[in-house]
N, C-alpha and C positions, 0 to 999 in steps of 0.2 A: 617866661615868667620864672625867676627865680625864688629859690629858696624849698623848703621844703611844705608837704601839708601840713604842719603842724601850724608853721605861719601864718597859713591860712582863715583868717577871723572867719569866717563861713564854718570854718570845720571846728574851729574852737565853740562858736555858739552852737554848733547841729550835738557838740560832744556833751553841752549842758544840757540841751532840750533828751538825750540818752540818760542822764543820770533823772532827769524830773520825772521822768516816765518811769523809769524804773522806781523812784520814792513811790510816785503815788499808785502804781499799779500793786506794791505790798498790799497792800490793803484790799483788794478784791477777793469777791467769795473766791474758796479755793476751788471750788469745781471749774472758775473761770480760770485756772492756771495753763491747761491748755490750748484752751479757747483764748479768749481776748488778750488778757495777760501776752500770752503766747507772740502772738499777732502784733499786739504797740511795741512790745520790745524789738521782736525781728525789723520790724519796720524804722522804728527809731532807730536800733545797731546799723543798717542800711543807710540810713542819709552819710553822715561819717566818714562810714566803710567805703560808699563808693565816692568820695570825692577825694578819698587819698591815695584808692585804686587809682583813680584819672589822675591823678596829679603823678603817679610816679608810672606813666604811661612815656611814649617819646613822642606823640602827635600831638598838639591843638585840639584836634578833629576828636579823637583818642580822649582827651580830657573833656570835649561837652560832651561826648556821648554819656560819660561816667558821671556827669553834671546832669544828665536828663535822668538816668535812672536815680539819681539819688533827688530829684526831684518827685518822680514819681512814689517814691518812698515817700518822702512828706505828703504828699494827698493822701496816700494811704492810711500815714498816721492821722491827719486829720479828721478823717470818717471816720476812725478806730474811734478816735477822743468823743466826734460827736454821739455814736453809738453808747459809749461810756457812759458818758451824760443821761442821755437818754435812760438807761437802763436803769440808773442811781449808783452805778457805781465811783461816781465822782460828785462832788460840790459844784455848782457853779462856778465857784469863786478857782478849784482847779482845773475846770474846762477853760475857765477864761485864760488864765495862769499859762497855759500848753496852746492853746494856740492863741496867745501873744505872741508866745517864744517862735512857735510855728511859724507865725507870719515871718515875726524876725528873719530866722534861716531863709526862709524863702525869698524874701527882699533881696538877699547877700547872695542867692544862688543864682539870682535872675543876674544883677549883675555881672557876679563871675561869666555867668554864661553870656553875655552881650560881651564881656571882655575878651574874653576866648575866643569867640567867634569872630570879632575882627582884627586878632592875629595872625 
């Protein structure tokens, strides 16, 4: 697969679903700035982070692995959002908002990862 992560429309939309989280997570009580706060954003910098790690790997093998953790990152952010929710620290209408975007990335990682893996 050529070209670089940047190319990568997986990592382009995983890089919007980083800054959305980061908008709406302003907003939260500041005692949640360690706590939850803390938590969506590592989580969200992770999806990204590790698909650009796997992409400038030298294996296939090497890239879904870096594909499954930054998988696992997106579950993570999704409990985080639905906790959010829960909590009242979001609208519905920004829970729906993030994991729209969430499914999004995720759709694009499944594939990447079925493409990679029959390389």
């Amino acid at each position: 697969m050529s070209g670089t992560y940047k190319d990568l429309i997986v990592w382009q939309k995983a890089m919007d679903l980083v800054y959305l989280v980061y908008q709406v997570t302003q907003h939260f009580p500041k005692d949640e700035l360690y706590g939850l706060v803390s938590q969506m954003r590592r989580a969200a910098v992770s999806i990204p982070s590790n698909i650009a790690e796997g992409k400038g790997r030298s294996s296939d093998r090497d890239f879904s692995l870096f594909l499954q953790h930054s998988r696992g990152s997106l579950h993570e952010l999704e409990t985080q959002i639905l906790i959010a929710a829960h909590l009242g620290f979001i609208s519905d209408d920004e829970a729906a908002k993030l994991q729209d975007r969430s499914s999004e990335v995720g759709r694009l990682l499944m594939g990447l990862m079925s493409f990679a893996a029959s390389t």
